[in-house]
N, CA, C and O atoms as CSV, one atom per row, in Angstrom:
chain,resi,resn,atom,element,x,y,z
A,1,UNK,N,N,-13.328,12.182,32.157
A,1,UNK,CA,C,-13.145,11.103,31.224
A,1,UNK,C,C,-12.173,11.557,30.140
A,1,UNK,O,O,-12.389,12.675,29.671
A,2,UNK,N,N,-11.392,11.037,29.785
A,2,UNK,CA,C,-10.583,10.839,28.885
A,2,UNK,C,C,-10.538,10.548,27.331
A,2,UNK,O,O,-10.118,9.426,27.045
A,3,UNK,N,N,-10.903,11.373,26.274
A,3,UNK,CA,C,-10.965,11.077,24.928
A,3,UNK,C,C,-9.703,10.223,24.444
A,3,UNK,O,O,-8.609,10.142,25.003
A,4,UNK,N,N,-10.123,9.612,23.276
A,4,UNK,CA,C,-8.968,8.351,22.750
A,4,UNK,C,C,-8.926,8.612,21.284
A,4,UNK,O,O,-9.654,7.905,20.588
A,5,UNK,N,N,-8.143,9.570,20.672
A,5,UNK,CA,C,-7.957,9.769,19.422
A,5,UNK,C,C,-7.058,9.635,18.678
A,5,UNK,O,O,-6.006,10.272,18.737
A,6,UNK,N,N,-7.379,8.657,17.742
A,6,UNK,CA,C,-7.058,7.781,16.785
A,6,UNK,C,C,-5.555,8.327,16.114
A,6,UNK,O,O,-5.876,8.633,14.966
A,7,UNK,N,N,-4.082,8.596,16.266
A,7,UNK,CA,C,-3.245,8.949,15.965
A,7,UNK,C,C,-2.583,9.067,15.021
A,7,UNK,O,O,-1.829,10.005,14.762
A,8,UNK,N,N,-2.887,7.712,14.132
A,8,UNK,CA,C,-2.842,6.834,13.075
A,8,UNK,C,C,-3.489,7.121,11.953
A,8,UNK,O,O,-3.274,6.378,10.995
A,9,UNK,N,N,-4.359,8.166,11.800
A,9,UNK,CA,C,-5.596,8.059,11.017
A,9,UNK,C,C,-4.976,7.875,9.245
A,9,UNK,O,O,-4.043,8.447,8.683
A,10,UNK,N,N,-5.500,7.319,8.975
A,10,UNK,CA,C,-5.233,7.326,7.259
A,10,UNK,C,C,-5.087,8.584,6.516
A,10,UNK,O,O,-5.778,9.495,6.973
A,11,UNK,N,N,-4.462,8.839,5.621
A,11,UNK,CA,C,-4.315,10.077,4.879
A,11,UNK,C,C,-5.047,9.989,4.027
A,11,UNK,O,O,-5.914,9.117,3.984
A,12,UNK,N,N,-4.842,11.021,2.998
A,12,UNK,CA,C,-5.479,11.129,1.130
A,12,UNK,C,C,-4.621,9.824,0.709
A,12,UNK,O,O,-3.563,9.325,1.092
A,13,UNK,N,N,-5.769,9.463,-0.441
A,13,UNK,CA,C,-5.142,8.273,-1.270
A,13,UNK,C,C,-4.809,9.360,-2.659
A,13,UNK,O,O,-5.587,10.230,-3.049
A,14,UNK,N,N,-3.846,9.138,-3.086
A,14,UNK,CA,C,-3.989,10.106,-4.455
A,14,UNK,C,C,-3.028,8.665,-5.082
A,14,UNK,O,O,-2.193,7.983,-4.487
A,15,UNK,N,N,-3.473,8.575,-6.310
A,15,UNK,CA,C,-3.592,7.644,-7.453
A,15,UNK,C,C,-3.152,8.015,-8.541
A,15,UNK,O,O,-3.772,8.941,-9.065
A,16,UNK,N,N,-2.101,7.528,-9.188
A,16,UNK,CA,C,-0.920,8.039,-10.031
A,16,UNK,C,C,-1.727,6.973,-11.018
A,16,UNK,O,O,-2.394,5.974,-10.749
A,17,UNK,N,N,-1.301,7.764,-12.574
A,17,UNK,CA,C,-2.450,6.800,-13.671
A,17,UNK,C,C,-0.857,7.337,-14.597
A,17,UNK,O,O,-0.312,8.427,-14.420
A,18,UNK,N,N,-0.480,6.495,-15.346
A,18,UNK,CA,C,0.752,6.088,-16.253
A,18,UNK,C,C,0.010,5.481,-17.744
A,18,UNK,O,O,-0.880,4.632,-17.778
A,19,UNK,N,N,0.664,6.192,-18.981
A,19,UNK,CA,C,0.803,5.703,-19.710
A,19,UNK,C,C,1.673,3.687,-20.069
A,19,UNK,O,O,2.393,2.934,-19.413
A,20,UNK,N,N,1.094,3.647,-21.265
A,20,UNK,CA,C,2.004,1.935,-21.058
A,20,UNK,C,C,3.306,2.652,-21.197
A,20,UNK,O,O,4.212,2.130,-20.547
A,21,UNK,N,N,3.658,3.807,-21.937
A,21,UNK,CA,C,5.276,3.671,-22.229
A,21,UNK,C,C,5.496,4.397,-20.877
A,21,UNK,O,O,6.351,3.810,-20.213
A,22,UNK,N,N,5.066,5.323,-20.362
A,22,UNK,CA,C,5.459,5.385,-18.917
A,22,UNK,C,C,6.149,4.368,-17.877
A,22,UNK,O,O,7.184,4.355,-17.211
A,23,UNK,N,N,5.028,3.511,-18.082
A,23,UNK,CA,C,5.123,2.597,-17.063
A,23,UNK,C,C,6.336,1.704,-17.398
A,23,UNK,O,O,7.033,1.380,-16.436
A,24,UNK,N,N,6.855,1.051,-19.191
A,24,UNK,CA,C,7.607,0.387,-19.459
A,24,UNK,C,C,9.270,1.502,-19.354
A,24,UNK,O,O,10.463,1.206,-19.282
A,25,UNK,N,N,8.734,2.431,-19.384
A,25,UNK,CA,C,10.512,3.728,-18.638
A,25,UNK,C,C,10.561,3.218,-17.169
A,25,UNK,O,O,11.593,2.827,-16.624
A,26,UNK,N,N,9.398,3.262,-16.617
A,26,UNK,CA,C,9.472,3.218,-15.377
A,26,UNK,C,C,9.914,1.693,-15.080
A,26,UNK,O,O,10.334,1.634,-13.924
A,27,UNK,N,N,9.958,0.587,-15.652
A,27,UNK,CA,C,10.379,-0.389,-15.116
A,27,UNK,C,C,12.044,-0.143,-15.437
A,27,UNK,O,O,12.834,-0.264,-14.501
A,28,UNK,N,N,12.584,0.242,-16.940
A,28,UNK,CA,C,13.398,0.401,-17.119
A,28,UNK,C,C,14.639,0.859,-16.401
A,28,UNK,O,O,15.807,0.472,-16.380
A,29,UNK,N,N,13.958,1.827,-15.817
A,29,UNK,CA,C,15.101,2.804,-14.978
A,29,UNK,C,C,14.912,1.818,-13.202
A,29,UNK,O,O,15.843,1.622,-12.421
A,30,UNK,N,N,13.415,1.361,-12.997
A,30,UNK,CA,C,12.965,0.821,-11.139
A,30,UNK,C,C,13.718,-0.325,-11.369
A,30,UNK,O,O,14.672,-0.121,-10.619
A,31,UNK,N,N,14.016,-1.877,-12.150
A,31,UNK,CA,C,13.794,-2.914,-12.036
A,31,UNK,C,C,13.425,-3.660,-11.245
A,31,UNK,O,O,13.077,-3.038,-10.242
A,32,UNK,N,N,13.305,-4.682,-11.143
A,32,UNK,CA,C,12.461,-5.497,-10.037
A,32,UNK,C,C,13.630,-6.674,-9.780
A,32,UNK,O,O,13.926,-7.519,-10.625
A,33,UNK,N,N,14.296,-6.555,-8.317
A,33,UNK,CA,C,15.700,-7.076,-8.578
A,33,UNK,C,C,14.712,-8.368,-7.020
A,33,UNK,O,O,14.192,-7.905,-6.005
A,34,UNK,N,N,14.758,-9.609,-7.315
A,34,UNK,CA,C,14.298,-10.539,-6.542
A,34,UNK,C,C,15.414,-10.687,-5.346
A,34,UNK,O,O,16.388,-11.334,-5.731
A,35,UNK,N,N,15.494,-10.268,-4.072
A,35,UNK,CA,C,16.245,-10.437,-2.994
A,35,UNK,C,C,16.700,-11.873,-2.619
A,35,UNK,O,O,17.806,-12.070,-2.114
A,36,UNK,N,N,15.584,-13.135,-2.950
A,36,UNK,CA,C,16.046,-14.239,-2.614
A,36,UNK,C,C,15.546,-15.348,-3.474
A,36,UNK,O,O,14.946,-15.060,-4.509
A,37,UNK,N,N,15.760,-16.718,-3.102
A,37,UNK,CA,C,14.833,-17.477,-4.244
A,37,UNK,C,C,13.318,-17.336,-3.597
A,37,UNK,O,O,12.975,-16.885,-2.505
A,38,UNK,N,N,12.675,-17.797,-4.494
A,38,UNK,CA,C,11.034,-18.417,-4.241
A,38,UNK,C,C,11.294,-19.819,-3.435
A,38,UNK,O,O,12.038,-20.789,-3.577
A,39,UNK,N,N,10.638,-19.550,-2.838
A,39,UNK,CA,C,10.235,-20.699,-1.727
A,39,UNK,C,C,9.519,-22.103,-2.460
A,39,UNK,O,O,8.448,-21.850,-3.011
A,40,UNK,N,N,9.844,-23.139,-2.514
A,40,UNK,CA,C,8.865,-24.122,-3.392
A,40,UNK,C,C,8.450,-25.076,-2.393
A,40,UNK,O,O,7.941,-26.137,-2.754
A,41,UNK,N,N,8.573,-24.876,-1.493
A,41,UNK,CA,C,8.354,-25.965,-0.397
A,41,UNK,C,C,6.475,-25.963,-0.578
A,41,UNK,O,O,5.771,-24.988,-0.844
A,42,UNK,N,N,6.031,-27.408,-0.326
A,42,UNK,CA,C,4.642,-27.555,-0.092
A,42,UNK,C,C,4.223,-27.961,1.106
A,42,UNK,O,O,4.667,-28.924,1.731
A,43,UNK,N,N,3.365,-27.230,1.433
A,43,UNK,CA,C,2.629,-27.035,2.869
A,43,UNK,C,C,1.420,-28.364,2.999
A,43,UNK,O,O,0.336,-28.219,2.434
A,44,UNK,N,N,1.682,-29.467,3.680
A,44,UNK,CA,C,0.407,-30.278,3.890
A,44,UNK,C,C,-0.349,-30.271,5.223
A,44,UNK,O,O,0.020,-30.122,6.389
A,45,UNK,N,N,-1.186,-30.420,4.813
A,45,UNK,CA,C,-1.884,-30.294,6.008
A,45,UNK,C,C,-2.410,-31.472,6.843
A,45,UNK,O,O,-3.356,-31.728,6.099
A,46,UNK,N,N,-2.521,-32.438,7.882
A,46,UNK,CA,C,-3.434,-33.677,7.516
A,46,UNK,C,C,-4.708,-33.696,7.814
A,46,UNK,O,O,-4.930,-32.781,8.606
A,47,UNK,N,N,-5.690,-34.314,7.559
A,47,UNK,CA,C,-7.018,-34.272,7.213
A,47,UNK,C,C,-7.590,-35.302,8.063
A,47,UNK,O,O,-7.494,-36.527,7.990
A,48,UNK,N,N,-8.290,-34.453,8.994
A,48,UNK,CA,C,-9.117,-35.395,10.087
A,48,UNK,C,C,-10.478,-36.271,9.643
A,48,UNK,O,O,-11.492,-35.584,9.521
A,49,UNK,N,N,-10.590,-37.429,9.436
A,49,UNK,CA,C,-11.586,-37.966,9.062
A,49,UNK,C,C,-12.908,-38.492,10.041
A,49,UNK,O,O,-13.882,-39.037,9.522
């Protein structure tokens, strides 16, 4: 029989903790540049009665 081991397995989570002014350098220098517009389209659904 043949064992099936999991290859994929998840690593360590390690969790980075930032000051606020950290975090406000860190946007400074990362920015957050939006690739496209927002989508505004509305999704309906119809409703079986």
């Amino acid at each position: 029989m043949t064992e099936n081991k999991n290859l994929r397995q998840h690593g360590e989570v390690i969790t980075w903790v930032m000051t606020e002014e950290e975090r406000l350098e860190y946007i400074k220098k990362h920015p957050i540049i939006p690739t496209e517009e927002p989508q505004t389209k509305l999704q309906v659904f119809p409703m079986n009665d």
